[in-house]
N, C-alpha and C positions, 0 to 999 in steps of 0.2 A: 504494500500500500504506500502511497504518496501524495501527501501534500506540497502543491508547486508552488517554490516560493516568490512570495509577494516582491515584485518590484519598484523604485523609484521611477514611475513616468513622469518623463519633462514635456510638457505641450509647449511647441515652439511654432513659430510666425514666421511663412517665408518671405523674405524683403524684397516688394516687387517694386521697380525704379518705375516711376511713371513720367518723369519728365516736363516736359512741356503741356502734357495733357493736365495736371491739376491745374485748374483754376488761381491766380496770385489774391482770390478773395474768402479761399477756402482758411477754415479753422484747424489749425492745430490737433492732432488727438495722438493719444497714446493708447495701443489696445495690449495694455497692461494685463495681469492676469487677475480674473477679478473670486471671489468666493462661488462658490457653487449655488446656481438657481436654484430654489426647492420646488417640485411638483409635484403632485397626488394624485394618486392613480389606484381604483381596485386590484389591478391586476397587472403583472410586468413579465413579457416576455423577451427574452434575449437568444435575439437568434432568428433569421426570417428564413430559414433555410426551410427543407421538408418539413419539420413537424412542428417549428415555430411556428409559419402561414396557420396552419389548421389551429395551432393552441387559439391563438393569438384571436381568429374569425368566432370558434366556438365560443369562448368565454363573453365575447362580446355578446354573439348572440343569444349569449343565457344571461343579457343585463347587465354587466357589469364593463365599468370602466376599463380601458384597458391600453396601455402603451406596447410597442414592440421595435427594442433595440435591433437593430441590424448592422452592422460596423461596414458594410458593401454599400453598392449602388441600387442593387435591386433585390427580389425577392425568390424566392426558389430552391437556394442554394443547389441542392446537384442536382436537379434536374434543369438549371437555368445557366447558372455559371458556372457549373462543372461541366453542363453539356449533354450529362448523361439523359438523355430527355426520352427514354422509355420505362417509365416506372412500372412495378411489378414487385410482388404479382397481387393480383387481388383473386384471383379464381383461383382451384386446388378441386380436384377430381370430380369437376364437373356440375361444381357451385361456385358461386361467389364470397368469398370468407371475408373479405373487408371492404367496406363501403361507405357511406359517411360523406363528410363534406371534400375529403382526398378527391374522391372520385368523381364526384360533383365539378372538379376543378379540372381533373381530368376528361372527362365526357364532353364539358365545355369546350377546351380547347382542340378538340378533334373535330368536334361539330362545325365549333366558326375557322376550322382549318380545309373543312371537307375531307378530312381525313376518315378513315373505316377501322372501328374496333375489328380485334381477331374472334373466328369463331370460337367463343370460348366450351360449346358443347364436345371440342373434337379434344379428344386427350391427348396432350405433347408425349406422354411417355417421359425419356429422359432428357425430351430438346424443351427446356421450360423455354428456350425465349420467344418459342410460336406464341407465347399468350405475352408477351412484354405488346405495352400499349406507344406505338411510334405519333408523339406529340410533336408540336412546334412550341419549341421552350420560351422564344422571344413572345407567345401569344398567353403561354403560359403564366409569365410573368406578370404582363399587363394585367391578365386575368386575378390574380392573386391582391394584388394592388389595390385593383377596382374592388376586389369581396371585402378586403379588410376597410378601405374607406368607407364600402356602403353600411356597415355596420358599425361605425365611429371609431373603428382602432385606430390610433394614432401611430403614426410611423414614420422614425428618428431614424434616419440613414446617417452611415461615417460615424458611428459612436460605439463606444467601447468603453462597458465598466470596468475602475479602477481600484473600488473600494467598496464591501459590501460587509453591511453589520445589520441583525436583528433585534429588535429593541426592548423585545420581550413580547411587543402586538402588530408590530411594523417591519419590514425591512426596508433598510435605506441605502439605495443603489447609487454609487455615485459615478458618472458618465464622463467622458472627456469626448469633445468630437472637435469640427473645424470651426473652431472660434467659439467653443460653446464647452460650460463646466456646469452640470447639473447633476442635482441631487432628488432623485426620485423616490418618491417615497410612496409602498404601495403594500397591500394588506398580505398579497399572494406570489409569492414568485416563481419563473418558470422556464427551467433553462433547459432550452434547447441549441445550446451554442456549438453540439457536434463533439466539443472536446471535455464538457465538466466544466468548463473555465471558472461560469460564475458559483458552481460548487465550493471546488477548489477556493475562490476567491473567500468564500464565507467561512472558508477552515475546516471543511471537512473532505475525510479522506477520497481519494480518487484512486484509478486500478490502471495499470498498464503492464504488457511486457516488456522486455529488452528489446526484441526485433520487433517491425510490425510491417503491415504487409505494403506492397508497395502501390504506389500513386500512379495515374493515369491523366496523362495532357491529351484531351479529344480533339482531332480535329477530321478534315475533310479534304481527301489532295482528288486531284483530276488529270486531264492533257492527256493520256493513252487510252488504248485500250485491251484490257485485258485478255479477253478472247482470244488475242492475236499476239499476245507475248508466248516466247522461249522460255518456258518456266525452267526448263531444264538447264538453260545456259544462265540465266537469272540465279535460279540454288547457290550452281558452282561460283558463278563473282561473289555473291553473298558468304558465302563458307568462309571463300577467301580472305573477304575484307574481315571474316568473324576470326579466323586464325593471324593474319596481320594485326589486326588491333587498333581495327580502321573502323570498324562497326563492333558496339558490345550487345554483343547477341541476347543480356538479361532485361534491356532496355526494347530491341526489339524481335525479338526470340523465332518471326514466321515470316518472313518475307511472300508468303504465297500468301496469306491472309491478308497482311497489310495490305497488298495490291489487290488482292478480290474484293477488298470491303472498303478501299479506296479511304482508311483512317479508322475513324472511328476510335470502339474501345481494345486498344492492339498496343501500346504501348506500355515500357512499365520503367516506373522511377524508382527503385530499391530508398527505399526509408525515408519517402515521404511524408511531413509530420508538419503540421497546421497549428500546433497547441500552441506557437508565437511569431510574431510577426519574423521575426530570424527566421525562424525554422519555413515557417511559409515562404517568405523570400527565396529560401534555397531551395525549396520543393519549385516551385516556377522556373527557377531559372533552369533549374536543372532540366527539365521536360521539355523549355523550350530550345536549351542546348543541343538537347536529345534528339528534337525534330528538325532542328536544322542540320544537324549533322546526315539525319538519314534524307532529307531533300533532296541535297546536294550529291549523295550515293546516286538515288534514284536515279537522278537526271545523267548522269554516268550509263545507267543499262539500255541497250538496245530494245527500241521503241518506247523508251520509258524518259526519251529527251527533253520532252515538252510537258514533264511532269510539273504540275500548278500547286500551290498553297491555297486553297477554295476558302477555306475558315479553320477557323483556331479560337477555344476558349482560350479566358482572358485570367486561366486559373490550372492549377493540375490539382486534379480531383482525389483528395487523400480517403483511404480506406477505413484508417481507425488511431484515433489516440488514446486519448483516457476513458475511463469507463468511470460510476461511479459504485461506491463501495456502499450498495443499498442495503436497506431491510432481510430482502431477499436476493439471491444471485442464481437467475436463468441458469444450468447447467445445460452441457450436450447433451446428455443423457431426457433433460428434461425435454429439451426440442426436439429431438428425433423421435423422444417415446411421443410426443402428443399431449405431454400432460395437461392435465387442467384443474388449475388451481380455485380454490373457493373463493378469492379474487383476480380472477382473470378479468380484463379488462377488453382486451383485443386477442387477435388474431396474428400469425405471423406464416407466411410461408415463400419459400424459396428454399433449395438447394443448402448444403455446409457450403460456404464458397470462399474457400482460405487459400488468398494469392502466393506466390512466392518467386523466387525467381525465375524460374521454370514455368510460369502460367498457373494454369489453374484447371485443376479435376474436378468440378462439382459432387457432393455426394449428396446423391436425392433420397428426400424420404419415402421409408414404402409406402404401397398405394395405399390411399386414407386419412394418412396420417398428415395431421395437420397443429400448429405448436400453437402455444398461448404464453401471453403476457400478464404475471398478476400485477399488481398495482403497488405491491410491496418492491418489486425490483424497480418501479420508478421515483422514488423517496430515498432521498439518503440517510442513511444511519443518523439516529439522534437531532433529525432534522427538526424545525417546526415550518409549519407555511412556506414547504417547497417542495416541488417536483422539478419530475425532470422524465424529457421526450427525446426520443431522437436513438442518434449509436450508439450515446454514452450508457443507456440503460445497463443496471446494473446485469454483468450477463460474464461465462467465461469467455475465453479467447473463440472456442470453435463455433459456442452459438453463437457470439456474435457478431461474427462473419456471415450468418441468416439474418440475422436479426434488425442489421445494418441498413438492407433495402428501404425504398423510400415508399414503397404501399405500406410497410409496416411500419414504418417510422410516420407518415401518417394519420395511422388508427392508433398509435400513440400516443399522439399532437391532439387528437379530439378528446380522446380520456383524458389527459391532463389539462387540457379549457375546461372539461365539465366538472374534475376534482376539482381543479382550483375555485373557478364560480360557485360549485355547493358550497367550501370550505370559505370561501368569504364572505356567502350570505348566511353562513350557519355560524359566522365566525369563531370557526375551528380551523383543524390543521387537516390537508384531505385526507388521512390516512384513519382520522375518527366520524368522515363522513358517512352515514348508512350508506353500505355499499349496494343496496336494494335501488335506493336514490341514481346514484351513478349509473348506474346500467340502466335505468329507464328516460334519464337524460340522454342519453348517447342514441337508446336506438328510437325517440322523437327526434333526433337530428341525423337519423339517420342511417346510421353503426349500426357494427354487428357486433354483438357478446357471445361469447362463447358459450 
């Protein structure tokens, strides 16, 4: 277990020379650094990624006041600016196991994309990603945006809590963003930050291993065509360059894929890690070192001259950081057998899918079998007035490498709107909320309980 320790953030002003364009009638100012705004709020969520958007829309829609930090430009997180813009899965042996407001956002942005769900009556067997839902992420995000305003959630882009203390009835989140120092002050808190962060930040424990699996920069190349490449003579320069030491074969391990799927999810960044601005720095740079190195191979192979850079997220999509050291902890055993716990909250399913450098074997559950999430793995230990949604759930290493997906992380995002909203109009903590209460919130909005 680990507590990450707290830093000295300096908020600094970058000096822009304006010249002749100020005005000789303009005032003087100094944008000094001033005390922290106070603002009040029911409910606080940090994090607009997958299961932030949902907390963040449910809570509101069950009344209650509600802010949602995001330290980016937009909302989504990996189905948006990581790219991975096929979420999954929501169906499992020929039902549908998670639905809710997830799907709702999903269904949406197919519809106004003209896009066509997969038949989900036809059973993949062991190819789960015939049932993965192929969205337009930039339509997705607008989407996401417009739900949460129309329901009054408020949303703070480019902010990043610093400092987070519970007061006994209160937590008081303290923000730094671009030109702006606030102290929010809210009944319920709700972190879906991906890593623990604001966990972590409040002093309790958090879970990681030593290694963790590696990152993915998505993009999209073009210029040939496939059909009519030399796969054969393509292999051999590939081997080549992989035994030279011109190309590292754990960054991109399949050159016949890469070039069939023309980018996509094909690459890998060995110990990609997001838990701080350092470490994300280096997860980017590194992916996009990664993709320019293999461009520039490309355009080296016969018929592959006129190979194009189409798009490129603006991010390399990390797999897993911290976890949190909950009440309860997911085991594999738990998620493979199906269990279901007497607070099960949601639903989870997909594949073990634990990357490494080598790629990845998926191991699917048998037929049937479908996992659950109790509400104890998302509460940290000793906690009061907090949850928590998303990868960090409390979980071990294999499950949650399942667990991680963004349909499940989701239907995790609406149980924790709906804990948090009971537990601040009950004002309790949600873990003393009748858990009769929670399940019949969830599935009027929508949800499935287990």
């Amino acid at each position: 277990m680990t507590k990450i320790a707290r830093r000295t953030m300096l908020m600094t002003l970058g000096g822009i020379s304006l010249g002749s364009f100020i005005p000789v009638f303009a005032e003087a100012t100094s944008l000094s650094k001033k005390p922290a705004n106070p603002i009040k709020t029911d409910i606080l969520v940090v994090g607009g990624g997958t299961a932030g958007v949902i907390a963040a829309i449910q809570a509101a829609r069950a009344g209650c006041s509600t802010i949602l930090v995001e330290n980016g430009s937009q909302l989504g997180g990996t189905t948006t600016t990581g790219g991975v813009s096929f979420p999954g899965l929501f169906h499992a042996w020929g039902k549908q196991i998670i639905r809710g407001i997830g799907w709702e956002l999903v269904t949406e942005a197919v519809k106004l994309d003209d896009g066509e769900l997969p038949d989900f009556s036809i059973p993949t067997g062991r190819e789960h990603w015939k049932h993965q839902i192929r969205l337009n992420g930039y339509l997705y995000a607008l989407l996401a945006e417009e739900k949460c305003l129309e329901v009054g959630v408020k949303i703070r882009y480019y902010e990043t809590p610093i400092d987070t203390k519970f007061n006994g009835k209160n937590w008081e989140v303290e923000t730094i963003g671009k030109g702006s120092h606030t102290k929010i002050i809210c009944n319920q808190l709700v972190d879906c930050t991906g890593n623990a962060a604001v966990t972590s930040l409040a002093g309790f424990n958090v879970l990681r291993e030593k290694e963790t699996q590696p990152g993915t920069l998505m993009f999209k190349i073009g210029g040939y065509d496939f059909g009519s490449l030399d796969m054969k003579k393509i292999q051999n320069q590939y081997n080549e360059a992989v035994t030279n030491g011109k190309i590292a074969k754990e960054e991109f391990y399949n050159i016949s894929a890469l070039l069939k799927s023309a980018g996509d999810n094909v690459q890998h960044i060995a110990g990609a890690d997001s838990s701080t601005s350092e470490l994300h720095s280096i997860a980017n740079i590194k992916g996009r070192t990664s993709l320019l190195k293999m461009l520039r191979f490309l355009r080296k192979l016969p018929d592959c001259e006129k190979t194009k850079l189409l798009s490129m997220q603006p991010e390399t999509g990390v797999r897993e950081t911290y976890r949190i050291e909950g009440l309860y902890q997911i085991t594999h055993n738990d998620y493979i057998s199906g269990k279901i716990f007497d607070d099960s909250v949601c639903n989870s399913f997909y594949p073990i899918d634990l990357h490494d450098k080598n790629g990845v074997v998926p191991k699917h559950l048998e037929e049937g079998t479908v996992a659950t999430i109790p509400l104890r793995a998302m509460i940290p230990n000793n906690s009061k007035n907090l949850i928590v949604a998303g990868r960090c759930v409390s979980s071990d290493r294999l499950a949650n490498s399942a667990l991680r997906v963004q349909a499940s992380c989701m239907a995790m995002g609406q149980a924790a709107g709906v804990a948090a909203a009971l537990a601040c109009q009950l004002k309790t903590s949600p873990l003393n909320v009748p858990f009769c209460q929670i399940k019949l919130v969830i599935a009027n909005n929508g949800g499935i309980v287990p």
